[in-house]
N, C-alpha and C positions, 0 to 999 in steps of 0.2 A: 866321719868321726863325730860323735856327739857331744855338743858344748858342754863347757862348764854351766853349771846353775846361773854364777853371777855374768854371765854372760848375756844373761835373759834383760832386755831394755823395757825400762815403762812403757812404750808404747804397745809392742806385744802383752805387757800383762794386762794392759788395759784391754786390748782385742779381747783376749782371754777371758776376761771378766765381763764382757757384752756379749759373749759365746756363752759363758754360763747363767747369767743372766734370763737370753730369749731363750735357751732352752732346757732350764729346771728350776728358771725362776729367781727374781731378787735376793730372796731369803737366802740363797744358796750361795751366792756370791762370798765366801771365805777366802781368807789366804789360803787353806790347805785346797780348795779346790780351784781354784784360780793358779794355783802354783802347778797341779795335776793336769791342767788344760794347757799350761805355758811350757810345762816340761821342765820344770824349775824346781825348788823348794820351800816353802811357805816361807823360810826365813829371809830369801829373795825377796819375796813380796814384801814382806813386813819391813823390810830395808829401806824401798821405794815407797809403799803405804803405810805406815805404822797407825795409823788411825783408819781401822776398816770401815767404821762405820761412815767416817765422812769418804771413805774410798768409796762406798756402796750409794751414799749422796753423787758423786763423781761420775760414776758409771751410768747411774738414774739419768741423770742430766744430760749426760755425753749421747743419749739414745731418744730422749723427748723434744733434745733441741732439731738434731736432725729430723727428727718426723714434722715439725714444724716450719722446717728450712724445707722441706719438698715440699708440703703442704702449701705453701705460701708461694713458690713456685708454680707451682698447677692453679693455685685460683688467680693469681695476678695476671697470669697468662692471657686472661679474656678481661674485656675493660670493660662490660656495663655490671652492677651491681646484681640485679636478679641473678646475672649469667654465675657472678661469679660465689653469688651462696646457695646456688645449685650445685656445684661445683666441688665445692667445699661440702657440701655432705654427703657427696655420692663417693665424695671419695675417702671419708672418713667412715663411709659405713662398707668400702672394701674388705672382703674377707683376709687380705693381705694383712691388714692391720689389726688382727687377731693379739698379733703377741705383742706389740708396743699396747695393746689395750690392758692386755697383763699387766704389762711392768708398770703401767700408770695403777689399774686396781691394787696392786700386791703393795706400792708404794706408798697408800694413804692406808695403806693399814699400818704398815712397818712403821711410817713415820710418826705414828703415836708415840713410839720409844726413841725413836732411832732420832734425834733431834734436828741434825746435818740434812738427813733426807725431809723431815717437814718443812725445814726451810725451804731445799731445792721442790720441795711438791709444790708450795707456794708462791713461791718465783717464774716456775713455767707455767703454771695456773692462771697467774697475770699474763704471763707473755701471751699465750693463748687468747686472754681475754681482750688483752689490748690491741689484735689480731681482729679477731672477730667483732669487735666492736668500729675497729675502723673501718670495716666492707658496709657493716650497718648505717654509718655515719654518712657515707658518701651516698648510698641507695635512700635515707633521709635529703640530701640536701641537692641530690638533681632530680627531687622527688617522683623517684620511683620506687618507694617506699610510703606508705604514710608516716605522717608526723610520730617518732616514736622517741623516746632515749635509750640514745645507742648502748651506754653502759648497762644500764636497766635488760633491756634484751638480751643482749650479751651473756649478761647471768645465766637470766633463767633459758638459753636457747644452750649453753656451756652444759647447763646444770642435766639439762635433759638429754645431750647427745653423750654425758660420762653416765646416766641412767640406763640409756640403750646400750650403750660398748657393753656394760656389766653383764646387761641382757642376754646379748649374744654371746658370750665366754660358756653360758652354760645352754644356750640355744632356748631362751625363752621368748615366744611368741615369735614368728617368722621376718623374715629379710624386709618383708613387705610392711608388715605389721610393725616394725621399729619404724620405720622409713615414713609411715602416715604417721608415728607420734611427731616426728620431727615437723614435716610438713604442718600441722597442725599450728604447732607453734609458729612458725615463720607464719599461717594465713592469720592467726588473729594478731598477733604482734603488728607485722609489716603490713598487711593489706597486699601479700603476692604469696603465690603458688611457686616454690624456688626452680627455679629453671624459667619462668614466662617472661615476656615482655613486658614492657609499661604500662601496655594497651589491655594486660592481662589483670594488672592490680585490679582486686577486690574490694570497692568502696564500702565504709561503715555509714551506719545513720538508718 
């Protein structure tokens, strides 16, 4: 037998809305189609969400923190620092990560309006940053890195791996072709080639 509408729990509608989401995209995230995916009725939704826009913040969030909690996962995994910002862009430049690349491009556009979601674009942006700058930090200070600041990097290494995700969403310039911009940046930043050894850093002068 099939439920009543009200029947349908925030947690499903939330599924619901990370189902619409990865596959027709942020914009799309409404009550009336998140209530279509939940088998519900928009006024369901609107009962549990009554504020879409910061529901459509909610959702954003709910899908960049996990990419972040595995991501963090996979590089913490290996303890010296080259290892593990090798690590971290080989796996960020996985083709798996296609549509979490979406939902982060689609969301610094939305959130020009959408005010709920610029905040949440800005908050994982940091977390991110604050991520990637601590693997920095540590590869600076059992120097296997050259002298660098880690916040400084962080930026512009942040800045250039959401340049290539854009990249690859519409297949400009090859896998390979991203993957030496990135490189690039970590050899003249860091003084290492990501993935080598200590023995491997690149001295300046």
């Amino acid at each position: 037998m099939r439920r009543r509408p009200a029947q349908v729990g925030l947690d499903e509608l939330v599924e619901a809305a990370v189902a619409v989401a990865f596959d027709d995209g942020l914009h799309a995230v409404t009550a009336t189609t998140v209530a279509a995916r939940a088998g519900t009725t928009p006024k369901v939704v609107l009962h549990h969400r009554p504020d879409m826009s910061a529901f459509v913040a909610e959702v954003f969030q709910m899908i960049v923190v996990a990419e972040l909690a595995e991501v963090k996962r996979v590089v913490l995994a290996h303890p010296a620092p080259p290892v593990q910002l090798s690590v971290l862009l080989e796996t960020l430049a996985l083709p798996v990560r296609l549509d979490v690349d979406a939902v982060w491009l689609e969301a610094w556009s939305l959130g020009r309006r959408n005010l709920a979601l610029g905040a949440a674009v800005r908050a994982e942006e940091g977390a991110w940053h604050t991520f990637v700058a601590a693997v920095i930090r540590r590869g600076v200070r059992s120097a296997d890195f050259l002298p660098a600041d880690p916040e400084t990097v962080a930026h512009l290494l942040l800045a250039v791996i959401d340049g290539v995700n854009a990249y690859s969403l519409v297949g400009y310039h090859s896998e390979i072709d991203r993957m030496r911009l990135l490189t690039a940046v970590v050899r003249s930043e860091l003084g290492v080639v990501a993935g080598t050894e200590p023995a491997d850093r690149v001295t300046q002068g």
